[in-house]
C-alpha positions as CSV (number, residue, x, y, z in Angstrom):
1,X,170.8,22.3,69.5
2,X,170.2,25.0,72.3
3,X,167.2,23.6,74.3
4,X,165.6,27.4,73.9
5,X,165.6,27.3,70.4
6,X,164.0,23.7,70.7
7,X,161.3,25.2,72.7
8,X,160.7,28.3,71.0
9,X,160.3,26.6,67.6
10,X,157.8,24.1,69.7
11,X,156.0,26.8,70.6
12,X,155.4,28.1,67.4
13,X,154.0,25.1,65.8
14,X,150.4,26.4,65.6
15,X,151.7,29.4,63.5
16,X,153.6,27.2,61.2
17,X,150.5,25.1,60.8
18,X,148.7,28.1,60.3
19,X,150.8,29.8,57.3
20,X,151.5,26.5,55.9
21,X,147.6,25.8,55.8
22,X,146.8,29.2,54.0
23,X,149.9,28.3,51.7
24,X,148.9,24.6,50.8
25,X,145.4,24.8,51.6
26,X,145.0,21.0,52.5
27,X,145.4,20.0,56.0
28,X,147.4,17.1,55.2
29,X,150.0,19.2,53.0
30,X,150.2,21.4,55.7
31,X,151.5,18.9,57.9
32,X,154.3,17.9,55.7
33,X,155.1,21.5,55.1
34,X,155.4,21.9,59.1
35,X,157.4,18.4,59.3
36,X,159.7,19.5,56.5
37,X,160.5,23.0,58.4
38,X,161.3,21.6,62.2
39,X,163.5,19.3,59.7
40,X,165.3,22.4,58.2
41,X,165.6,24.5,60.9
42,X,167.1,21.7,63.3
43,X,169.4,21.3,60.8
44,X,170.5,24.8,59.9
45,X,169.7,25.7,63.9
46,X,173.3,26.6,63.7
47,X,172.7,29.2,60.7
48,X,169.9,31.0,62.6
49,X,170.9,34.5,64.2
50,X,169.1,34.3,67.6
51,X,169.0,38.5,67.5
52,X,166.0,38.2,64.5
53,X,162.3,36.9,65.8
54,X,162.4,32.9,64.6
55,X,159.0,33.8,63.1
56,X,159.8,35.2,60.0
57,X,162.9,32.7,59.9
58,X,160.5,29.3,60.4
59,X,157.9,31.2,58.0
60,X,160.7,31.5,55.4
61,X,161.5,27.7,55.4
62,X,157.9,27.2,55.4
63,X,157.5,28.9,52.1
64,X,160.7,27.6,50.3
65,X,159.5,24.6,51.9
66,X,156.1,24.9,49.8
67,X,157.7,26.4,46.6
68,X,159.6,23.3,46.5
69,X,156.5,21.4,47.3
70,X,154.7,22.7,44.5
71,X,157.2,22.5,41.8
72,X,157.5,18.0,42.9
73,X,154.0,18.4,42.7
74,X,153.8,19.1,38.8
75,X,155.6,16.0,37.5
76,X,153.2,13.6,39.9
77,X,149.9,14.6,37.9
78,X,146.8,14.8,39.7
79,X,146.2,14.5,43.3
80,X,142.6,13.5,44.9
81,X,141.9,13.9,48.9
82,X,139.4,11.3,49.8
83,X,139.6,12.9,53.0
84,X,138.6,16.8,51.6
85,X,134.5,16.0,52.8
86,X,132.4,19.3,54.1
87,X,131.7,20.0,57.8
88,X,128.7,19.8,59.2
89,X,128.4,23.6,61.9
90,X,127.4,22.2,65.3
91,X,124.4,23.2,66.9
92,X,125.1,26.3,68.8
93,X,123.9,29.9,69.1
94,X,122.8,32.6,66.2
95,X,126.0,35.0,66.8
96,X,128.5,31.5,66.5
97,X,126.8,30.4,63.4
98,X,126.6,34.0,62.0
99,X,130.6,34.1,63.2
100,X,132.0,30.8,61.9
101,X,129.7,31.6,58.6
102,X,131.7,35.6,57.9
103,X,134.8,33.3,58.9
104,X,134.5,30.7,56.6
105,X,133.1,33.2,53.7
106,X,136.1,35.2,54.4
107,X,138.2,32.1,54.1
108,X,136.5,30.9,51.0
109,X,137.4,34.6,49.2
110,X,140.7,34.4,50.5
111,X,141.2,31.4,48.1
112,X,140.2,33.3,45.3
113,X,142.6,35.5,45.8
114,X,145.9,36.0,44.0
115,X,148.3,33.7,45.9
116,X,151.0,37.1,47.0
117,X,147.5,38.6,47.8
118,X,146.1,35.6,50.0
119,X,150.0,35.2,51.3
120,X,150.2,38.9,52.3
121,X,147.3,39.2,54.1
122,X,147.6,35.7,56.1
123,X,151.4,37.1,57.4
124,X,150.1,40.6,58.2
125,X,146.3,39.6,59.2
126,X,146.9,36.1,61.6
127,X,150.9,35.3,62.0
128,X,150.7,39.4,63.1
129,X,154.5,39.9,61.8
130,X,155.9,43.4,60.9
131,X,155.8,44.9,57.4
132,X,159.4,44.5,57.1
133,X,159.4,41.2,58.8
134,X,156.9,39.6,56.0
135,X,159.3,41.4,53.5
136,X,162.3,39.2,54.9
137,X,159.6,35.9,54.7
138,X,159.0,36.9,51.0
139,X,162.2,38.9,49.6
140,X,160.5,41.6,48.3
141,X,160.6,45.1,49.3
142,X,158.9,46.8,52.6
143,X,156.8,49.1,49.7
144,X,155.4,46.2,48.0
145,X,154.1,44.6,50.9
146,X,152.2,47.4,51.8
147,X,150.9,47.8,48.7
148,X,149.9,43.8,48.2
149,X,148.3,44.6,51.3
150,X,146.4,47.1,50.3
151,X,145.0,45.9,46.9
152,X,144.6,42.2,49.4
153,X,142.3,44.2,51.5
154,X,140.1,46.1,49.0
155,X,140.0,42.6,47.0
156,X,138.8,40.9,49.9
157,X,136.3,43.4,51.1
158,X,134.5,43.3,47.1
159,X,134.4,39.4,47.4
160,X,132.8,39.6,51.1
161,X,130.7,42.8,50.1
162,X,132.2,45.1,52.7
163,X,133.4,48.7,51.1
């Protein structure tokens, strides 16, 4: 394995963690979901084309990664966290509080979202890839990402009450 690609997919371990969290939406899935994509690409670091970002490449294992997740998933039956316990918001001043309460309201509509909606928005909104690159991560067409965008946005704006 070429030590660059080592580092470069070391570095991008907080994104990973990131789309694999708005994907699985348990911390401790999302760990396995990052785990299970270093796995892959290490092992298919031979397949990748080092003139494409890794980004969308790591974000595409991520999500088959997931898909295949999910599908195990239905013949196990039903899961319960005993970890999954509210936070507590430190003590700290009016304009934190007021920001980590839009941020976690904006995070609670996002789960009410259709999943391509919430999916959309996290690879455009916080992994900050390219329309065409999320259509590579997802397979679908540069013209429907901008339009799950779109309806993603107004969608999120009604739940939040921005318009």
């Amino acid at each position: 394995m070429d030590p660059d690609f080592g580092e470069a997919l070391i570095r991008l371990l907080p994104n990973l963690r990131r789309y694999a969290l708005s994907l699985a939406r348990r911390g401790d899935l999302a760990d396995d979901l990052v785990q299970t994509t270093v796995e892959r690409a290490i092992r298919a670091a031979a397949s990748y084309d080092p003139s494409v970002r890794l980004e969308p490449w790591l974000f595409r294992i991520t999500r088959n990664a997931f898909i295949d997740l999910t599908r195990r998933q239905r013949t196990e039956g039903v899961q319960v966290d005993v970890f999954d316990i509210p936070e507590a918001l430190p003590d700290d001043s009016d304009r934190a509080i007021e920001a980590r309460l839009m941020l976690r309201a904006t995070q609670e509509a996002m789960k009410t979202l259709p999943p391509e909606q919430a999916e959309i928005l996290h690879l455009i909104c916080i992994e900050e890839l390219s329309y065409a690159e999320a259509a590579e991560v997802l397979d679908i067409p540069k013209g429907t990402v901008m339009s799950r965008l779109s309806r993603a946005r107004l969608a999120l704006g009604e739940r939040l009450g921005i318009k």
